[in-house]
Backbone as a ProteinNet text record, in pm:
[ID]
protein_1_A
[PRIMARY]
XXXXXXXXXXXXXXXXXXXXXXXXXXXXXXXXXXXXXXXXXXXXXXXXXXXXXXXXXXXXXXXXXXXXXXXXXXXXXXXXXXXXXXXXXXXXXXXXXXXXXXXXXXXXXXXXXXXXXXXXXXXXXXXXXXXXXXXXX
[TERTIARY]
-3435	-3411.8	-3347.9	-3271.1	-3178	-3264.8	-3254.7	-3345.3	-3186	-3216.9	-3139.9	-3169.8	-3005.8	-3008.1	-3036.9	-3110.8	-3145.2	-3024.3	-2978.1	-2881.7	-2901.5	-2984.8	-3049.2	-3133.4	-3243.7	-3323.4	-3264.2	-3198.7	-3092	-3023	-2963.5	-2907.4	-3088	-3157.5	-3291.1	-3316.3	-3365.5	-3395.5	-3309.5	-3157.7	-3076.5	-3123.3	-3113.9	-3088.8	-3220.6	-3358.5	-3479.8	-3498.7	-3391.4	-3410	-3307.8	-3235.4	-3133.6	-3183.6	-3315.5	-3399.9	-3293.1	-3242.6	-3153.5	-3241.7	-3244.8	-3322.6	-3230.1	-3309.3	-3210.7	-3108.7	-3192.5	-3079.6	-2954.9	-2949.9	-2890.3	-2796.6	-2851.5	-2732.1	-2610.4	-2735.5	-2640.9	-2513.8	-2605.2	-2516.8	-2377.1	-2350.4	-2301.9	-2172.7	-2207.9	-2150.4	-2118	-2122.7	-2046.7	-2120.6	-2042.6	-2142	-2209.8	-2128.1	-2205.5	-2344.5	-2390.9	-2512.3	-2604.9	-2725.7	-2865.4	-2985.4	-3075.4	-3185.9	-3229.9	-3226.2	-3263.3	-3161	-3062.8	-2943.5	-2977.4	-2997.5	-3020.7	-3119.2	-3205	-3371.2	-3360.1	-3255.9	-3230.6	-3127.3	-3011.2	-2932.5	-2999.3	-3117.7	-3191.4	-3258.6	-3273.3	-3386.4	-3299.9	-3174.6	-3032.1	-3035	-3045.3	-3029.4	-2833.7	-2763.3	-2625.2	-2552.1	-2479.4	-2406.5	-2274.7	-2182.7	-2024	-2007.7	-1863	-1831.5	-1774.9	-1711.3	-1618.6	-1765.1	-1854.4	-1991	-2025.3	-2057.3	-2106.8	-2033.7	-1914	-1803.7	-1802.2	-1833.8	-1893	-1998.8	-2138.3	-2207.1	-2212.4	-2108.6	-2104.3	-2015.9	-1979.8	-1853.9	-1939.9	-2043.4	-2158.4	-2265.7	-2300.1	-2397.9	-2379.7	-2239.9	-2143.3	-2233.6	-2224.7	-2320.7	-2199.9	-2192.3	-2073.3	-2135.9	-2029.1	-2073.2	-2141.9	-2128.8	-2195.9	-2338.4	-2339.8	-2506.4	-2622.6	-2514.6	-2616.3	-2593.6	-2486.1	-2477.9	-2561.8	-2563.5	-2596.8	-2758.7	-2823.5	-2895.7	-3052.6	-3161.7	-3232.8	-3347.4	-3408.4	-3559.4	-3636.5	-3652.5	-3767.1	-3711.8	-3572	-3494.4	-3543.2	-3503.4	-3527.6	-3711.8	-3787.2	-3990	-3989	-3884.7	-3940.5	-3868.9	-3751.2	-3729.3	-3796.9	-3894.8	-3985.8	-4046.1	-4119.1	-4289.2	-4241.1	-4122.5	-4141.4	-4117.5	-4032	-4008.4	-4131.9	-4206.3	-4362.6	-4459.4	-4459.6	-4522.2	-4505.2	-4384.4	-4330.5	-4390	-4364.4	-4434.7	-4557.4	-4671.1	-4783.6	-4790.4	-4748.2	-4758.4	-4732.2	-4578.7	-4604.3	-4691.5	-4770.7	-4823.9	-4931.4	-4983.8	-5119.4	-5110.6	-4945.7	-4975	-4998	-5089.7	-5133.2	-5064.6	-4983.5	-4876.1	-4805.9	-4762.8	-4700.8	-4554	-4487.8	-4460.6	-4381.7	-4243.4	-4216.6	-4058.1	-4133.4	-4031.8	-3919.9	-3824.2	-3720.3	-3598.5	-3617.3	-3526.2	-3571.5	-3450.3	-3476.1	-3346.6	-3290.9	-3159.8	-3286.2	-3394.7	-3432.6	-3508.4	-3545.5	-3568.1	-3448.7	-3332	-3190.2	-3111.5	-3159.5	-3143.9	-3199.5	-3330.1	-3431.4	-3366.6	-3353.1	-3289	-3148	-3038	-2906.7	-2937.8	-3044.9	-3036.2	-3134.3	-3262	-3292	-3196.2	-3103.2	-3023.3	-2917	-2887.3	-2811.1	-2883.1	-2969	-3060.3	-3042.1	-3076.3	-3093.5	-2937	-2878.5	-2718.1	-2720.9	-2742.4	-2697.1	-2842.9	-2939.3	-3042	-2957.5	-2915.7	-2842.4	-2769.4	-2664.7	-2547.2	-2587.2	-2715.1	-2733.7	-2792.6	-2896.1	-2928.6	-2818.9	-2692.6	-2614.4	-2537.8	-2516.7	-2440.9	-2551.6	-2681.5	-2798.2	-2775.6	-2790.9	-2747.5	-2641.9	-2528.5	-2392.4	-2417.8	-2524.4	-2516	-2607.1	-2695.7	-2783.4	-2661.3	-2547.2	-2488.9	-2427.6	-2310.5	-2289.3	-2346.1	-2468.1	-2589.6	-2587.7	-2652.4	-2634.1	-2547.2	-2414.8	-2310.9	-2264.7	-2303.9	-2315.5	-2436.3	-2570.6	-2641.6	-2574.7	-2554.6	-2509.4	-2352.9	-2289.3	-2192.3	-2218.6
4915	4800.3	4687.8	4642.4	4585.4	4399.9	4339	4153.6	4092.4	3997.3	3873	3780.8	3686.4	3574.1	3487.5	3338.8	3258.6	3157.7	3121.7	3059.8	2892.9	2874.6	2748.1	2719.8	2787.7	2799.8	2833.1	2824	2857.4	2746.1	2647.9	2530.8	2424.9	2415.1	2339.3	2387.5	2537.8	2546.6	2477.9	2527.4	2458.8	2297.7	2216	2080	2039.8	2135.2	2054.1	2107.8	2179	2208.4	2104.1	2083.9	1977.1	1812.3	1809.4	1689.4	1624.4	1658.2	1537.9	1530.1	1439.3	1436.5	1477.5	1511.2	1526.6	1420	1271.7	1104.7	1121.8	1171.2	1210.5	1279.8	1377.3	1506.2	1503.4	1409.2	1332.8	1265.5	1166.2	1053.6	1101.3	1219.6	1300.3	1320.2	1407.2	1437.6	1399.1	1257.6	1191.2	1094.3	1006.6	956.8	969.3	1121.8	1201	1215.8	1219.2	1320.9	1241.6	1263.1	1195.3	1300.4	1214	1344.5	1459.5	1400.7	1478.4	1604.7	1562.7	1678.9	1812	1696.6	1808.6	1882.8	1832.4	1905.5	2044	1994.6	2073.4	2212.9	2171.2	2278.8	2367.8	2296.8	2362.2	2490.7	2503.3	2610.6	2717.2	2686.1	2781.3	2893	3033.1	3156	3132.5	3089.9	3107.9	2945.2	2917.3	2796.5	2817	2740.6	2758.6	2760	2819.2	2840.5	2702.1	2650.6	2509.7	2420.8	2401.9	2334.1	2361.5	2479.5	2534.5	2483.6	2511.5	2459.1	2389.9	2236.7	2090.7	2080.6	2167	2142	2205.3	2277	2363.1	2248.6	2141.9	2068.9	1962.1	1922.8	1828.2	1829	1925.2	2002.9	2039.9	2086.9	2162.6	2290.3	2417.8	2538.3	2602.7	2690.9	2804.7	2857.1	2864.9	2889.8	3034.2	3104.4	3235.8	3220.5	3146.6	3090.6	3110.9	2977.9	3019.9	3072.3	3185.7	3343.5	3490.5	3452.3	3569.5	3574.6	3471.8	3437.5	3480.9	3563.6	3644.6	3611.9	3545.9	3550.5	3681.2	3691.9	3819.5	3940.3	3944.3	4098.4	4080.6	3953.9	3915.4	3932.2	3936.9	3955	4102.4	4170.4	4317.8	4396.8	4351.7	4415.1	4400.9	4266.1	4233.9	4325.1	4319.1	4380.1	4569.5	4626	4710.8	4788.9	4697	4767.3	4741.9	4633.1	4595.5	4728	4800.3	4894.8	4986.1	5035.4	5147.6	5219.3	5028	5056.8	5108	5029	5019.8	5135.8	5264.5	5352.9	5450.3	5434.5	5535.3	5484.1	5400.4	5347.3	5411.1	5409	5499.1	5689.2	5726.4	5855	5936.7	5994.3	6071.3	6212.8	6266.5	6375.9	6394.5	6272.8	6273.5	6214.9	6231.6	6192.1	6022.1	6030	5902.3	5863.2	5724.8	5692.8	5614.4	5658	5578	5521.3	5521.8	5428.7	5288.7	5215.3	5068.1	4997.2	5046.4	5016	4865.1	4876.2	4764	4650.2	4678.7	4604.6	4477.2	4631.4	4568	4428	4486.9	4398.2	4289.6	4250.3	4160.7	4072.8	4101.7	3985.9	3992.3	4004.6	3947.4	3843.5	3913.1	3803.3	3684.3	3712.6	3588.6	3549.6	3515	3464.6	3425.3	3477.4	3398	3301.3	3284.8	3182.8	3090.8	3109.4	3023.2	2918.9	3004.7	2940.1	2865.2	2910	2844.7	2684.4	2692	2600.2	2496.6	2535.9	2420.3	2394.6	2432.4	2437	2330.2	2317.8	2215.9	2084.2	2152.7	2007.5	1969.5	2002.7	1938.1	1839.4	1894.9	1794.4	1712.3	1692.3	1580.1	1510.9	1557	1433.8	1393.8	1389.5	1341.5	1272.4	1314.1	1223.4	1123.7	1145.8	1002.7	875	919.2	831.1	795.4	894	788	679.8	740.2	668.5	540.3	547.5	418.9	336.7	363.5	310.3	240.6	285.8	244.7	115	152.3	38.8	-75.7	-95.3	-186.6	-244	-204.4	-301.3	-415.3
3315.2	3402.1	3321.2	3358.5	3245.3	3321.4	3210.7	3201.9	3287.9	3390.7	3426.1	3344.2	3287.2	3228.7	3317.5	3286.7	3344	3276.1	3335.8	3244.4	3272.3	3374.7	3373.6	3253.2	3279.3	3138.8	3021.3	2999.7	2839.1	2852	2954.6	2906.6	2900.2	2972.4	2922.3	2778.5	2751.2	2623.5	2491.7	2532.5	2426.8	2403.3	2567.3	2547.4	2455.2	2491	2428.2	2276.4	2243.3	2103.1	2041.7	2084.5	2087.8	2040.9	2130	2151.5	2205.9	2328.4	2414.3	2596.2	2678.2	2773.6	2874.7	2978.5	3069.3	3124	3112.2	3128.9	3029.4	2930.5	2802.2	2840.5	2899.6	2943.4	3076.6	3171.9	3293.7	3252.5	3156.6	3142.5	3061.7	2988	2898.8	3046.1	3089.3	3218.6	3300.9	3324.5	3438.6	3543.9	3582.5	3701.9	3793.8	3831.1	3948.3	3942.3	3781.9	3796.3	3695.6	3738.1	3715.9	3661.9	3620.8	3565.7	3665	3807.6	3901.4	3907.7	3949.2	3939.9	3809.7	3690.2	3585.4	3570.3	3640.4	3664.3	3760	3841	3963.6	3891.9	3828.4	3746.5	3663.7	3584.3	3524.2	3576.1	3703.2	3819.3	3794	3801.5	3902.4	3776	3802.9	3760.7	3678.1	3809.4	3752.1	3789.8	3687.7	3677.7	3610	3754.3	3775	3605.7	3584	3451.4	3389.3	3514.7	3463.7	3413.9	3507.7	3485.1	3378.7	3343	3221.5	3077.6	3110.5	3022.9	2959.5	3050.7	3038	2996.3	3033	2919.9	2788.5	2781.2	2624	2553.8	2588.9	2532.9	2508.3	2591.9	2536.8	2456.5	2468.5	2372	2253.3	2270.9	2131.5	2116	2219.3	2209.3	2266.4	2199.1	2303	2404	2488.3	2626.3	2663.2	2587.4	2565.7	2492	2471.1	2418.5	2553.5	2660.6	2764.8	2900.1	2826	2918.1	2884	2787.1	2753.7	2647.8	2627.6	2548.2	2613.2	2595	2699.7	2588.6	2619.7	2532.9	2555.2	2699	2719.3	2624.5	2643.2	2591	2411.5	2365.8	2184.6	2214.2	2274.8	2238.6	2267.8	2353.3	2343.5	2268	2194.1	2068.3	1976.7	1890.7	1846.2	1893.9	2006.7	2023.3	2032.7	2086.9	2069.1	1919.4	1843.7	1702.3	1622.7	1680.9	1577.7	1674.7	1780.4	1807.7	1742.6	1740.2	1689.9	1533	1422.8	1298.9	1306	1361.5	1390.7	1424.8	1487.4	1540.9	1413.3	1397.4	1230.2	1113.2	1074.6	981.7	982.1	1091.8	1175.6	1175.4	1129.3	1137.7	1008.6	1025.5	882.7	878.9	948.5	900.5	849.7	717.4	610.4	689.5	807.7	830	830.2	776.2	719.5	831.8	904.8	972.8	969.7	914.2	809.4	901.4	1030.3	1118.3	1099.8	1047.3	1014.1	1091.6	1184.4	1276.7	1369.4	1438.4	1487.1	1420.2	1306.8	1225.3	1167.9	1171.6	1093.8	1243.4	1363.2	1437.5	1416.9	1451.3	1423.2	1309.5	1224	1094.9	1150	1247	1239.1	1319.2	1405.3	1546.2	1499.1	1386.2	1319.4	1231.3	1191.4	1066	1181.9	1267.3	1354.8	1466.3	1510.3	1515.4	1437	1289.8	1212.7	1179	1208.4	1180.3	1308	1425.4	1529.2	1546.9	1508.9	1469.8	1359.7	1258.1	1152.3	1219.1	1305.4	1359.1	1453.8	1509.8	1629.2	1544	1451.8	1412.6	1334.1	1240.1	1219.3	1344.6	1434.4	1575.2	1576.2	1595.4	1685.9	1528.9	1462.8	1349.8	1350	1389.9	1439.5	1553.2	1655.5	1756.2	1766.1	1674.4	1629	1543	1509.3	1401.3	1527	1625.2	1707.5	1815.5	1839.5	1929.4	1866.5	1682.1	1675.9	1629.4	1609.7	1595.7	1746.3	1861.3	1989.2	2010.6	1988.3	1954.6	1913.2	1808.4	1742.8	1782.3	1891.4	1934	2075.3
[MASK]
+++++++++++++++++++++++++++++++++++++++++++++++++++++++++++++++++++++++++++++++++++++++++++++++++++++++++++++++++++++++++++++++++++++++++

């Protein structure tokens, strides 16, 4: 059964790892739109691409971040490759299970995390300098 992206929930997750509010993200985007609106975009399973667009251009997240970005799918590769060990570790038939292909997943997709984590807190530290370079006029 293949997981649906929430791609609402992947632009919230981004924005609150981000530490930007939803007033933050409105105001980012235009006059049209208010925290409510963004509260409301947030629900939606799928969001227009041009929309999306706009918030990948505010955020600075490629837009495939929050297309394709599936938490449930990243905990059951975790939980099923941490079964799997647990399962040969436990077998006493000498038996030695030397597939390390989901393991080898697990560290690209953590180390790319981790790039895409510097990658954000480098921007929110860029946007704290222009925030307060804005303050101060």
């Amino acid at each position: 059964m293949e997981q649906k992206i929430h791609q609402g929930r992947n632009v919230k997750r981004f924005r609150e790892m981000l530490n930007i509010k939803q007033e933050a993200l409105a105001y980012n985007l235009g006059e049209e739109w208010n925290q409510k609106k963004i509260s409301m975009l947030e629900q939606k399973d799928v969001i227009e691409d041009s929309l999306l667009k706009q918030i990948s251009a505010v955020l600075k997240i490629p837009v495939e971040a929050f297309q394709n970005f599936d938490e449930e799918q990243a905990i059951n590769i975790i939980s099923n490759t941490f079964h799997e060990g647990a399962v040969a570790v436990g077998n006493n038939s000498g038996h030695v299970n030397t597939t390390v292909n989901p393991i080898d997943k697990i560290v690209q997709i953590h180390e790319e995390k981790i790039a895409l984590y510097e990658r954000m807190l480098k921007e929110k530290d860029e946007m704290m300098v222009r925030l307060e370079k804005l303050i101060r006029k």
